[in-house]
PAKE-393656 format. One line per field, with one value per residue (C-alpha): x, y negated, z negated; residue in one letter. Coordinates in nm, 4 decimals. Layout:
residues N
x	[X,...]
y	[Y,...]
z	[Z,...]
r	[A,...]
***
This chain:
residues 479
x	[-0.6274,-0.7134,-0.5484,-0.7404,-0.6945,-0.3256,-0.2862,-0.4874,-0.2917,0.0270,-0.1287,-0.2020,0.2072,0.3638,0.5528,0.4117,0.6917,0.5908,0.2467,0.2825,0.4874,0.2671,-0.0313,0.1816,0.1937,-0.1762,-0.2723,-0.0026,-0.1505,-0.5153,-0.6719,-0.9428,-0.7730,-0.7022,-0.5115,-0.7372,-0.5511,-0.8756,-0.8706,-0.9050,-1.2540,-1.3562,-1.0030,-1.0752,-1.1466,-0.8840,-0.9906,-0.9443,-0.8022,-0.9083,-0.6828,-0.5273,-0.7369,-0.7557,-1.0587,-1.1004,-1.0390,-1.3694,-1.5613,-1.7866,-1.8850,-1.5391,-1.5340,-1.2318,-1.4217,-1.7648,-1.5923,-1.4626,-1.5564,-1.3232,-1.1595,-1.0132,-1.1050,-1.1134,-1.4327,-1.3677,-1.6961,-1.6302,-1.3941,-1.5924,-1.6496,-1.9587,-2.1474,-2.0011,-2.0744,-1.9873,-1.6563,-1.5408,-1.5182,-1.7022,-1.8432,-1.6139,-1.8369,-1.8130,-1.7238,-1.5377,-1.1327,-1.0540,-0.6970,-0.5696,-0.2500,-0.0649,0.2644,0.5953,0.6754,0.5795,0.3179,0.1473,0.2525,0.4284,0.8103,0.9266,1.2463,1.2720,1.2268,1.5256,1.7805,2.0716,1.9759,2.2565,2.3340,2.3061,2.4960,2.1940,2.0597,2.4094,2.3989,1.9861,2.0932,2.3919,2.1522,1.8743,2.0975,2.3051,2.0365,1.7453,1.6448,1.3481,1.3933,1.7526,1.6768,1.3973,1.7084,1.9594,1.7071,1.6602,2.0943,2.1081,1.8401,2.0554,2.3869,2.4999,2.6642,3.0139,2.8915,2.8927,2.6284,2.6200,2.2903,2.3527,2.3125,2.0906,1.8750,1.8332,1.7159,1.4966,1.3181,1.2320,1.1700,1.4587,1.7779,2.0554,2.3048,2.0126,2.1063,2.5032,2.4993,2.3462,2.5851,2.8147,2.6945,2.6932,3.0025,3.1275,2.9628,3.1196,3.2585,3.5005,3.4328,3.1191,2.8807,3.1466,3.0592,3.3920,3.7146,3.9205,3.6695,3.6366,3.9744,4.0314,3.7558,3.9088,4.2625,4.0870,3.9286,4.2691,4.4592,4.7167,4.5010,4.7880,4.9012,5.1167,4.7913,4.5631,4.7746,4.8555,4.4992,4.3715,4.5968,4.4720,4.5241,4.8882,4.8949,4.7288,4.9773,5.3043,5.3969,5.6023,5.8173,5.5970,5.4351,5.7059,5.7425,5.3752,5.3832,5.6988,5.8541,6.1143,6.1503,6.0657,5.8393,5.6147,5.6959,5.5312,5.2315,5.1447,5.1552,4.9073,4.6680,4.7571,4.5813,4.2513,3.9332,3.8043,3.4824,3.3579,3.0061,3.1156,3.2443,2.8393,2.6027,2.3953,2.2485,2.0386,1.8700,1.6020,1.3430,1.0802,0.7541,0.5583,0.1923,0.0237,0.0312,-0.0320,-0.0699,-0.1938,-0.5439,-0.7129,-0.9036,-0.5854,-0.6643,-0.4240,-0.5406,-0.4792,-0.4759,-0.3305,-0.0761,-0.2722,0.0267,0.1811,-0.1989,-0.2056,-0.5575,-0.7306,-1.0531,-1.2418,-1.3168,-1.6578,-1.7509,-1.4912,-1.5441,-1.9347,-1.7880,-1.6077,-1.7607,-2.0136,-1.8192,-1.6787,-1.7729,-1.5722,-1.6111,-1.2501,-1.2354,-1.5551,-1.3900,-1.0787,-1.2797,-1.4989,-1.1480,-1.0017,-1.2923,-1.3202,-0.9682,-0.9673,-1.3050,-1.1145,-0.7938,-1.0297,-1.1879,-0.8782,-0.6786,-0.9685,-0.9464,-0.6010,-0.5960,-0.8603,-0.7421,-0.3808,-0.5999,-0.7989,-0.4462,-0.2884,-0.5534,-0.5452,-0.2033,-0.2418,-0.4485,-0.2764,0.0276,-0.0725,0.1982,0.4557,0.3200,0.3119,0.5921,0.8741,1.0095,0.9622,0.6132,0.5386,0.3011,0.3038,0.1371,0.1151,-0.1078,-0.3560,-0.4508,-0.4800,-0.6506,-0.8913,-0.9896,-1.0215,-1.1969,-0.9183,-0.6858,-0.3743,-0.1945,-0.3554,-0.2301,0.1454,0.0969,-0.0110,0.2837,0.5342,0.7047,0.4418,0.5796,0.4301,0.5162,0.4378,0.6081,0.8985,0.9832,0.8895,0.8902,0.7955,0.4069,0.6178,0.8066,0.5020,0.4767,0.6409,0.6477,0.4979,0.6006,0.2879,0.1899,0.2363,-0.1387,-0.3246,-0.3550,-0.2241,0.1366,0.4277,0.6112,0.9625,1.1514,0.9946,1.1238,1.4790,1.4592,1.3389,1.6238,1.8892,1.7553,1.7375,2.1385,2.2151,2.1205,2.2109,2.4564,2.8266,2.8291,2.5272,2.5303,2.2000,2.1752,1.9596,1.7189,1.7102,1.5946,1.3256,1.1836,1.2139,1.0449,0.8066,0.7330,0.6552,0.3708,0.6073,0.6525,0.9595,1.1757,1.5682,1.6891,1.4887,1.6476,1.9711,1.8918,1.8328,2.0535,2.3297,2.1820,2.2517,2.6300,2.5691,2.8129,2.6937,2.6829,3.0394,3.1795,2.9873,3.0924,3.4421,3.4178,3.2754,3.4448,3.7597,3.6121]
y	[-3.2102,-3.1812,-3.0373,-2.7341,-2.6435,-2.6992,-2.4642,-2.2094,-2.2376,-2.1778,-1.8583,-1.7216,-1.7593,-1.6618,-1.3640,-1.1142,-1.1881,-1.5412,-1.5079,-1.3290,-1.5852,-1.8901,-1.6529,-1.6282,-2.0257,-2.0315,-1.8351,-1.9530,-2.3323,-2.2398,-2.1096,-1.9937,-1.7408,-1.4250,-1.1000,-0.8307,-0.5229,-0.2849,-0.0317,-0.2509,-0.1274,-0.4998,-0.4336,-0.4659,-0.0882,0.1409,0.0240,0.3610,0.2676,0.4100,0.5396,0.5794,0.2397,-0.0815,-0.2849,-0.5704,-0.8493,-1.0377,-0.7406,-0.7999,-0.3681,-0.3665,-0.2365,-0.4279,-0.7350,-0.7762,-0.6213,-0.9297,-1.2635,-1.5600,-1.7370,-2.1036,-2.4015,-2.7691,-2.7918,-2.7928,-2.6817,-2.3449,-2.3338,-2.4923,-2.2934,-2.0576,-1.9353,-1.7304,-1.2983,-1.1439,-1.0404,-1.4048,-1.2768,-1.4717,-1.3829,-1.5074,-1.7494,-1.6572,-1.9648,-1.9740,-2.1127,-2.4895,-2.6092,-2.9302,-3.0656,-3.2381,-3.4046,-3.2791,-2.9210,-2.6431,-2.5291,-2.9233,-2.9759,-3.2505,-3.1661,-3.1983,-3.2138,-2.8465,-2.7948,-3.0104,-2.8372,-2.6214,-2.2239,-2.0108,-1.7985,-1.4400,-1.1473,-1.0289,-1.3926,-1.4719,-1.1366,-1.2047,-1.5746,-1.4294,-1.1853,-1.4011,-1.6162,-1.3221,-1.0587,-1.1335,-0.7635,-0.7231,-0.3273,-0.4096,-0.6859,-0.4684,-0.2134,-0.4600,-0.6079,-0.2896,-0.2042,-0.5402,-0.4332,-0.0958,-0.3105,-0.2533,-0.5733,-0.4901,-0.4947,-0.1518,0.0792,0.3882,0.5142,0.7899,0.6501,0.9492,0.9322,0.5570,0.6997,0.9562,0.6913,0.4541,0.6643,0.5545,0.6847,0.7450,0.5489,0.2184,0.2507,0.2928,0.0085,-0.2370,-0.1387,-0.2181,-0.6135,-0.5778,-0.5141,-0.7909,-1.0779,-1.2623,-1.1905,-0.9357,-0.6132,-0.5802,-0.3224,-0.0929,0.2728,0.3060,0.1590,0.2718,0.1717,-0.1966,-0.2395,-0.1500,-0.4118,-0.6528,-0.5384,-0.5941,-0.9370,-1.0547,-0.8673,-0.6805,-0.2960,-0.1731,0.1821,0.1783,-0.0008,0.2387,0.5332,0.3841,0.3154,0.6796,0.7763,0.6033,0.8935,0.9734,0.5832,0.6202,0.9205,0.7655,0.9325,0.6885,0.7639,1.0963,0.7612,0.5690,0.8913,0.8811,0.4970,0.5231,0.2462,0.1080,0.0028,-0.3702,-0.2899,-0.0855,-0.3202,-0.5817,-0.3398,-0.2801,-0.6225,-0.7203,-0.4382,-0.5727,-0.9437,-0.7772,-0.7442,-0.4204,-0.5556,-0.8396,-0.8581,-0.9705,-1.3241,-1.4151,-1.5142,-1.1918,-1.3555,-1.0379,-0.7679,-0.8634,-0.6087,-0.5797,-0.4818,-0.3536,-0.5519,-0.2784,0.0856,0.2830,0.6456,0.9346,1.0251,1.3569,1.2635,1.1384,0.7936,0.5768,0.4477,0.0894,-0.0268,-0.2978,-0.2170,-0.3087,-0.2938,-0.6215,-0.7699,-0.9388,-0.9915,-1.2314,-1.3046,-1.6358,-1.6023,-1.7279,-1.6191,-1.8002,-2.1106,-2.1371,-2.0640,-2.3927,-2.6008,-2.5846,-2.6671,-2.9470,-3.3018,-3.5914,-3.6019,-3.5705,-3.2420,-3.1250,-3.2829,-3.1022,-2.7365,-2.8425,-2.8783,-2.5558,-2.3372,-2.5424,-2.4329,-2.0916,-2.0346,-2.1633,-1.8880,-1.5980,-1.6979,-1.7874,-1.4793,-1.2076,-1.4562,-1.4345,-1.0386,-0.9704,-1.2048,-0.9686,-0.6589,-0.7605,-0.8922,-0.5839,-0.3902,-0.5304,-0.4924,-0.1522,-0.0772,-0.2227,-0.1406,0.2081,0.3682,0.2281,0.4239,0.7300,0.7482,0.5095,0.1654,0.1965,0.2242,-0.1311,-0.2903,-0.6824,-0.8823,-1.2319,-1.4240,-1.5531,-1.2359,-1.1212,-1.4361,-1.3888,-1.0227,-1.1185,-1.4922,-1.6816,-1.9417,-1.8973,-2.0671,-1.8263,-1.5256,-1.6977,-1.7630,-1.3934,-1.2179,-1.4576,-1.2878,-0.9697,-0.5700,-0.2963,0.0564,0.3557,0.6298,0.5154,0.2874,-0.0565,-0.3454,-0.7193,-0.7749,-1.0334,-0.7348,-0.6216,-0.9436,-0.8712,-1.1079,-0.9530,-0.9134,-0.9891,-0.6643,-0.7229,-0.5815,-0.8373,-0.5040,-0.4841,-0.6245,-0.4481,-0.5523,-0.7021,-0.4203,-0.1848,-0.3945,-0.3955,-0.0196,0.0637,-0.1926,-0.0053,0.3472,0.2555,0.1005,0.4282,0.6641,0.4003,0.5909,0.4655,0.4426,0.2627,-0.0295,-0.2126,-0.5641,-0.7785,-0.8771,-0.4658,-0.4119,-0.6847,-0.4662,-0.1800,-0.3145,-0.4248,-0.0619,0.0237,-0.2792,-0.5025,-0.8780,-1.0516,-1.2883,-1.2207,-1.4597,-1.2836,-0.9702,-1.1263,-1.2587,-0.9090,-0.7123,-0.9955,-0.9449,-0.5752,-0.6435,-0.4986,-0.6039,-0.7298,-0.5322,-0.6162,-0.6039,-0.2169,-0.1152,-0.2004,0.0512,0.3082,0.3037,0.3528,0.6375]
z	[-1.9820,-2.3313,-2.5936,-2.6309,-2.2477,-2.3059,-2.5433,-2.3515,-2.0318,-2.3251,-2.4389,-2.0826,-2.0466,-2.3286,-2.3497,-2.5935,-2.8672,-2.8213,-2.8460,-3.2365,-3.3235,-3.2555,-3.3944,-3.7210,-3.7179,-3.6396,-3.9192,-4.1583,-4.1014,-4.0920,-4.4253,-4.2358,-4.0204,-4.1026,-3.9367,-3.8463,-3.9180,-3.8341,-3.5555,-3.2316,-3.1547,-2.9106,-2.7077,-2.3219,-2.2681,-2.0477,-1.6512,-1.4225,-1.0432,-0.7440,-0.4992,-0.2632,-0.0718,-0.2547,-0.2330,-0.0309,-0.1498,-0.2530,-0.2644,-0.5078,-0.5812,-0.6712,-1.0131,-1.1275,-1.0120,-1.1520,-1.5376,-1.6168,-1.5741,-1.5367,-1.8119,-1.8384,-1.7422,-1.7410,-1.9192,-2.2997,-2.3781,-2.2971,-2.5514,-2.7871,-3.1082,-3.0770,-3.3690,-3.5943,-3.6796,-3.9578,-3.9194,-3.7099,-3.3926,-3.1187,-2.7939,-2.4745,-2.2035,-1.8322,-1.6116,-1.2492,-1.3081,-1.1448,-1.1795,-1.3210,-1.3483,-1.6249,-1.6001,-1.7347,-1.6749,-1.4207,-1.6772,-1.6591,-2.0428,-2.1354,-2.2034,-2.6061,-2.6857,-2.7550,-2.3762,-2.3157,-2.5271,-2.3831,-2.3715,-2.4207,-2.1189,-2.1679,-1.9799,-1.8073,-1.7145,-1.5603,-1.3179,-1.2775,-1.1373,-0.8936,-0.7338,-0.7136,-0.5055,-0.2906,-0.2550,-0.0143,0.0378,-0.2157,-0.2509,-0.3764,-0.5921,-0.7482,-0.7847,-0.8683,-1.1325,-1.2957,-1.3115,-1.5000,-1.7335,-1.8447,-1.8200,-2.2356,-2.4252,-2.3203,-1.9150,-1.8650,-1.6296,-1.8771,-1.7067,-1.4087,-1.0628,-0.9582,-1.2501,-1.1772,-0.8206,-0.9549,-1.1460,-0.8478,-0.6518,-0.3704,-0.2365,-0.4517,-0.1276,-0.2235,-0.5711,-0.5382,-0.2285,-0.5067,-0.7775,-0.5089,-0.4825,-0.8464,-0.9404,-0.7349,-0.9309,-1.2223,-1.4648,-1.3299,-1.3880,-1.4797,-1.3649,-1.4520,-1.5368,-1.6851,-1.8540,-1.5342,-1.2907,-1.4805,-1.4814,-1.1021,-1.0311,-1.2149,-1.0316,-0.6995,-0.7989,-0.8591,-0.5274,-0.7630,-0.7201,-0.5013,-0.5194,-0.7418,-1.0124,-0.8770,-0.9801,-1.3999,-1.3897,-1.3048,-1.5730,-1.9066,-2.1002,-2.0120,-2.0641,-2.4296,-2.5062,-2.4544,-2.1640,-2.0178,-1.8223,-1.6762,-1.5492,-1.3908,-1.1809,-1.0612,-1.0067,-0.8251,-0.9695,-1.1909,-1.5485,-1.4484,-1.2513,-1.4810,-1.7736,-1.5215,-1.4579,-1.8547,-1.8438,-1.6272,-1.7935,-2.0961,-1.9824,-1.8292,-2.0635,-2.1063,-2.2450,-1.9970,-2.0981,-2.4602,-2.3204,-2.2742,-2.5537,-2.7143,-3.0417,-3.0188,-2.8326,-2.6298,-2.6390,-2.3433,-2.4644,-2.2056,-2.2345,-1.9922,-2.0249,-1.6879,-1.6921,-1.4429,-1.4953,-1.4981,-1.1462,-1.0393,-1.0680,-1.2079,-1.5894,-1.6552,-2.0596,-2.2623,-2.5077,-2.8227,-3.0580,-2.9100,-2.9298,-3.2110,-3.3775,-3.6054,-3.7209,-3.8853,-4.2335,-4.2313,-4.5859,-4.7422,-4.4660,-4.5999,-4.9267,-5.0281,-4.7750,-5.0406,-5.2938,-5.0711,-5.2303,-5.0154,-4.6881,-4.5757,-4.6817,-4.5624,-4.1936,-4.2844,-4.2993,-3.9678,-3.7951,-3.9124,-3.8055,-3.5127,-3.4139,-3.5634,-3.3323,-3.0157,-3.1353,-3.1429,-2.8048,-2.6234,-2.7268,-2.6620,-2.3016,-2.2117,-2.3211,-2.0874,-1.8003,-1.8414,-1.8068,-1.4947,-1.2831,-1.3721,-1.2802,-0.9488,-0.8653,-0.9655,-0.7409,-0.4478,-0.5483,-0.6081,-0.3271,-0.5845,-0.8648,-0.6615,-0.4203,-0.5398,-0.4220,0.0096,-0.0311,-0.2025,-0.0019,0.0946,-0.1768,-0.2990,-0.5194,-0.3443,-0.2218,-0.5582,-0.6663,-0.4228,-0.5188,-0.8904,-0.8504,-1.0111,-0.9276,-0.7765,-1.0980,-1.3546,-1.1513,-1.1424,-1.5017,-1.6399,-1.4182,-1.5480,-1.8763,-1.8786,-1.8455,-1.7492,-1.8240,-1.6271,-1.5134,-1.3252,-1.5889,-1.7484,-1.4837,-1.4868,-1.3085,-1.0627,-0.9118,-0.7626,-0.5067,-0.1633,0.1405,0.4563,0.8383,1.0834,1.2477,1.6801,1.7309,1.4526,1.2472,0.8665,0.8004,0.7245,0.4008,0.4425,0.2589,0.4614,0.8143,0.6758,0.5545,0.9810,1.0886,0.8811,1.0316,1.3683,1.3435,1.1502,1.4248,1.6897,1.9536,1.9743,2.3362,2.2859,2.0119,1.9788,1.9857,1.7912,2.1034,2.1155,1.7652,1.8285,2.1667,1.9113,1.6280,1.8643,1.9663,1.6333,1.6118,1.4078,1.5698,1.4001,1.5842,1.6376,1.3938,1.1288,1.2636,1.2244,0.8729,0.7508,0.8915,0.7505,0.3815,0.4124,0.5033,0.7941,1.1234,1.3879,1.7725,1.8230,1.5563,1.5321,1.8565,1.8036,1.4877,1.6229,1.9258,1.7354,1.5430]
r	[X,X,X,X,X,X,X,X,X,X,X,X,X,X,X,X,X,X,X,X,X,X,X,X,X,X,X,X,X,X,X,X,X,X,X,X,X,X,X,X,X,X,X,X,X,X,X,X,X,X,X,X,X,X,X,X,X,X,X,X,X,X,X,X,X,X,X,X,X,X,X,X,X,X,X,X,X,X,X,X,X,X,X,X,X,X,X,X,X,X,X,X,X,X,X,X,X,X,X,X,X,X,X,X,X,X,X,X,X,X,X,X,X,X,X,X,X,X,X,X,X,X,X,X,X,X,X,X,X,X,X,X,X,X,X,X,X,X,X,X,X,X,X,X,X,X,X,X,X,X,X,X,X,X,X,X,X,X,X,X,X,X,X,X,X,X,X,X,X,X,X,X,X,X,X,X,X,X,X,X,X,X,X,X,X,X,X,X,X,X,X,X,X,X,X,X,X,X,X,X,X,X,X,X,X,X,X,X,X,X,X,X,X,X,X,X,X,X,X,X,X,X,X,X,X,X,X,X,X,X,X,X,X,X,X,X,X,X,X,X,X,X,X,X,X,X,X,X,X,X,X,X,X,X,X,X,X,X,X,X,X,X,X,X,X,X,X,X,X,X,X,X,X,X,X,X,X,X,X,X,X,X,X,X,X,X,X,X,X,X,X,X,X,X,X,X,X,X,X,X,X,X,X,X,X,X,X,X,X,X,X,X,X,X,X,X,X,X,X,X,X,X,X,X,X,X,X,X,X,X,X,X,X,X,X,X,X,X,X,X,X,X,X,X,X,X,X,X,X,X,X,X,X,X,X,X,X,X,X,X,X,X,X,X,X,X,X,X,X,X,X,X,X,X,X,X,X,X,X,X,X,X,X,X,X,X,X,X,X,X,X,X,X,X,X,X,X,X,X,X,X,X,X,X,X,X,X,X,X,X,X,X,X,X,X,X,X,X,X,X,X,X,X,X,X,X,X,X,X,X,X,X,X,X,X,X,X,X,X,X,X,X,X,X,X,X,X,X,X,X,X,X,X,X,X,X,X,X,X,X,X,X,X,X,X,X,X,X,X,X,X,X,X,X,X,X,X,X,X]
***
C-alpha cells in the first residue's frame, strides 16, 4: 500500500477527537491549507430512513444505496489531486472498495514505536475488559456497557436504575441483574450507588459482612456523630469487638475508582445525530461540529509559485497542494462513508430506536457490507471509535452488531439476545412440580421455529447464572 492509502484507511478510523488533531497537524505543516470556518453548505445532507422494513440487502432502489458511491481503494489515482475551484474544495471520484493488507497492526500499518508504549489503564477500560470476558449475553453487555459509561471517577453508579431502564428501553430486573455482575468485578466496591452499599461490597469481598458489619454499616451517621456506644448496643458487641469493627472500616476505600488512571475526562462525541422525523421516519445526519473542515488555498498556491525561481521550491509547493488536495478529498470521503454505514444500521436496526434493547435484530458486517457495496474491513473500520446519539442515549455504531440463531423453518433468524430473553421466560414460568430440562427447552424452542442445540442451551442459560434442572427443582421444591 502506498502512503496515501495508508493514511486514508487512518482517517476512516480515527475517533473524531483524533481526527481534529491530525487535521490541526495537517494544516499547521501545510501552508497551503487552510480551516474553513464557513457554514458547512457541501456536508453529506440529513439521509431520512424508512421504516419499519429494511431493504434488502443489494437492492440497488434502495435509497441509502445508489446516494453514495464507494470510497477507498488500492488505486492511488483516485486520490490523486483533482483540479482545483475557487474556494479548494475538490470533487470526490466514485470507485468500488478492494482490500489490501499491510503488515504490522490490525489496521495493515506498520507499528511505530508510539504503538508500542504502555497505555495507562483507566477505571472504565478495567470494568469494559472484566465484562467483556464474564458477560456473553449481548442485551447485558449493551446494559453493562452503558453502567460503566455513567460510573463517576470515584466508582460510583449515581444515575437511577429505573431511569437507566427507561432509557433502553428494557426491564428495570435487566438493569439491576447487570449492576449485580458489576459490582462484583475488581476493584471492590465499585458500581456502588452509595458509601454504605460500597463498603458492604467491599465487606462481602473480604467475608467479614456479618451481622454485626451489616448493622455499623447501615448506621454511618450515628457512626459520624459519635454515638458510640448507642452503637455497641445495635452491633451487639463488646468494646473489643467494635474497636475491631472501626477498624476494619477504617482500612476499606471509600473511593475505589480513584486507584485507576483518569488523566482526564474522556468525552464521547457523538459523530451521528438521529432524530424522529415528522413522517415518522427516523432522520440520519452527521454531527458537523466534530467535522472539521479545510480548504486549499489556491490563490495563494498560484500566487508564489509564480514568484518561485529554483526548482526545489517550486517541487516543495507541487507537494503541498498535492497533499492538501488528497486532505480535502479523503476527509469529505471518510465523512460520507460514516453517513452511509450509519444510515444502514439505522435502518435495520430501526426496532432499537423505537422499542428499546429486545428488539435488536441480528446483524453483522457483511450483511451490512453487502447492502452498502463496501468491504467488510471499511464497515469494521467506521464502527470502531464512532457514537451515535439518538433518543435513548449516545451508543458506539459496534453495539448495533448481534450474532443470530438459525430459524428451524429456513425463515429469518432470531437474534441471540432475543433466544436467551425466551429461555429465561420459559424457566420463569416453568412449574415446580415440573422443572424443564435442557433437551426440553430445545423441543420448546423448537416449537417456536428456533433450532439451537442443547449445549448452546446450556451455554446461555449458564451466562445468566441460572441453575441448572436439579439444582432448580431442589429450590423450588423446598419453597
Amino acid at each position: 500500500m502506498t502512503q496515501q492509502l495508508q493514511q486514508a484507511i487512518k482517517l476512516l478510523q480515527l475517533s473524531s477527537l483524533d481526527l481534529v488533531s491530525f487535521v490541526e497537524q495537517q494544516v499547521e505543516a501545510n501552508p497551503l491549507l487552510e480551516f474553513d470556518y464557513a457554514p458547512a453548505e457541501g456536508a453529506p445532507p440529513p439521509v431520512a430512513t424508512e421504516t419499519p422494513a429494511p431493504a434488502p440487502a443489494g437492492d440497488g432502489d434502495a435509497p441509502l444505496d445508489s446516494r453514495y458511491d464507494n470510497v477507498f481503494t488500492n488505486d492511488d489515482r483516485d486520490l490523486a489531486p483533482a483540479p482545483s475551484t475557487d474556494d479548494g474544495i475538490q470533487s470526490l471520484p466514485a470507485s468500488p472498495w478492494t482490500t489490501g493488507s499491510g503488515g504490522g497492526g490490525e489496521s495493515g500499518l506498520p507499528m511505530d514505536a508510539s504503538s508500542r508504549l504502555a497505555v495507562p489503564t483507566t477505571l472504565r477500560s478495567h470494568l469494559s475488559e472484566q465484562l467483556g470476558m464474564t458477560v456473553d449475553d449481548g442485551r447485558l453487555k449493551m446494559i453493562g456497557r452503558y453502567l460503566i459509561d455513567m460510573v463517576d471517577d470515584a466508582g460510583y453508579l449515581r444515575e437511577p436504575l429505573g431511569d437507566v431502564a427507561e432509557r433502553l428501553g428494557c426491564r428495570v430486573a435487566d438493569v439491576e441483574e447487570t449492576l449485580a455482575m458489576l459490582q462484583q468485578f475488581d476493584p471492590p466496591g465499585v458500581c456502588a450507588r452509595n458509601l454504605a452499599e460500597c463498603l458492604a461490597l467491599q465487606l462481602k469481598d473480604r467475608d467479614r459482612f456479618d451481622p454485626a458489619m451489616e448493622t455499623l454499616v447501615g448506621n454511618l451517621e450515628a457512626l459520624a456523630e459519635g454515638r458510640m456506644d448507642w452503637l455497641k448496643r445495635q452491633c451487639g458487641v463488646g468494646d473489643e469487638d467494635f474497636a475491631d469493627m472501626l477498624a476494619e472500616l477504617r482500612a476499606l476505600d471509600p473511593k475505589p475508582g480513584l486507584a485507576f488512571d483518569s488523566p482526564h475526562a474522556e468525552v464521547v462525541v457523538p459523530d451521528v445525530l438521529i432524530s424522529r422525523r415528522g413522517d415518522g421516519a427516523w432522520g440520519v445526519e452527521l454531527n458537523a461540529d466534530v467535522l472539521p473542515r479545510v480548504l486549499v488555498n489556491a490563490h495563494y498556491y498560484a500566487e508564489v509559485r509564480h514568484a518561485s525561481r529554483s526548482k526545489h521550491d517550486r517541487a516543495y509547493l507541487s507537494d503541498c497542494f498535492s497533499n492538501a488536495s488528497w486532505l480535502v478529498k479523503a476527509l469529505d470521503q471518510r465523512a460520507k462513508t460514516i453517513l452511509k454505514v450509519a444510515s444502514e444500521l439505522v435502518r435495520r436496526q430501526d426496532g432499537f430506536f423505537a422499542h428499546g434493547v429486545s428488539h435488536l435484530r441480528p446483524l453483522n458486517l457483511k450483511q451490512v457490507a453487502d447492502a452498502i457495496g463496501m468491504h467488510e474491513s471499511t464497515v469494521s473500520r467506521v464502527t470502531a471509535g464512532k457514537y451515535l446519539s439518538c433518543p435513548r442515549g449516545t451508543f458506539e455504531l459496534k453495539y448495533f452488531f448481534t450474532a443470530a440463531i438459525a430459524a428451524a423453518d429456513g425463515g429469518e433468524s432470531h437474534s441471540a439476545e432475543a433466544v436467551r430473553h425466551r429461555i429465561r421466560e420459559l424457566i420463569d414460568r416453568e412449574d415446580p412440580k415440573a422443572i424443564l430440562s435442557d433437551d426440553k427447552i430445545v423441543e420448546l424452542l423448537l416449537a417456536d421455529d428456533i433450532d439451537i442445540a442443547r449445549r448452546t442451551v446450556a451455554k446461555y442459560r449458564e451466562a445468566m447464572h441460572i441453575s441448572s434442572s436439579v439444582q432448580r427443582r431442589r429450590l423450588k421444591s423446598g419453597r
